[in-house]
N, C-alpha and C positions, 0 to 999 in steps of 0.2 A: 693108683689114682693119678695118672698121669693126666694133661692137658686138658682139668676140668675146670675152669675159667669159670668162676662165680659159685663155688663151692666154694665153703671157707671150713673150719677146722671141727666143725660137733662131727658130723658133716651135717651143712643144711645149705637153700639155696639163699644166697645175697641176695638181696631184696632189692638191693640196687643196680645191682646189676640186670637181674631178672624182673623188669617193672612190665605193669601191664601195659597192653598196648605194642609188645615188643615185639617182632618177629624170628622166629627162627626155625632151624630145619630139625627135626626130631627125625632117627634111625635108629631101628632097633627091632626088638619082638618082647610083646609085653601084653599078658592076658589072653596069650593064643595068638596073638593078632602079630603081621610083620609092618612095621611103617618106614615109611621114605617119603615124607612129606613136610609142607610149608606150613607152618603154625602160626598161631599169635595167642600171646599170655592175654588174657581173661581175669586171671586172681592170681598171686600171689603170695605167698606163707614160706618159713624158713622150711617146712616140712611137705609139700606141695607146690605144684602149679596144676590150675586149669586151665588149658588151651582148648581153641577152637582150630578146624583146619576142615576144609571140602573133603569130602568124603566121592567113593566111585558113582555115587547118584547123582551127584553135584550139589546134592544138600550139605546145612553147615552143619556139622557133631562139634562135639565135647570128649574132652579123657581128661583123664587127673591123673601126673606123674606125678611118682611119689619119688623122695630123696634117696631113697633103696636103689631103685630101679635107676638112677644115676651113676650112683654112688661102684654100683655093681658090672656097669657098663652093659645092662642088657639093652639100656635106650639111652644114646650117644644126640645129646644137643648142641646145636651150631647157630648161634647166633649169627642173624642176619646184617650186613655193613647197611648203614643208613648212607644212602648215598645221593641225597639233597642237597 
């Protein structure tokens, strides 16, 4: 559980860390699916996020990572620098 930045110890995600509104880059493969794309939190739970992110159509979707799927590193997220 190396270099997971807003993970804290049940494991669940910080909430404050992980706010909605936030952006970041989710990589991984999770429900069949491989992603390498730019997201943004939607909801936030110590056991969940829903993110939004453009999908190949250029429509908006939804997924919901679960704290597993972190925690296990099959979907690695990166927080975006705000750089305002």
């Amino acid at each position: 559980m190396d270099n997971l930045i807003g993970i804290v110890n049940k494991p669940q995600f910080d909430t404050n860390v992980f706010r909605v509104g936030e952006a970041f880059r989710m990589t991984g493969n999770s429900k069949g699916y491989n992603f390498d794309r730019d997201c943004l939190i939607l909801k936030s739970t110590p056991l969940s996020l829903e993110v939004a992110y453009v999908d190949n159509e250029y429509d908006i979707a939804t997924f919901t990572i679960g704290i597993a799927e972190a925690v296990t590193g099959r979907i690695r997220l990166t927080l975006k620098e705000d750089k305002r």
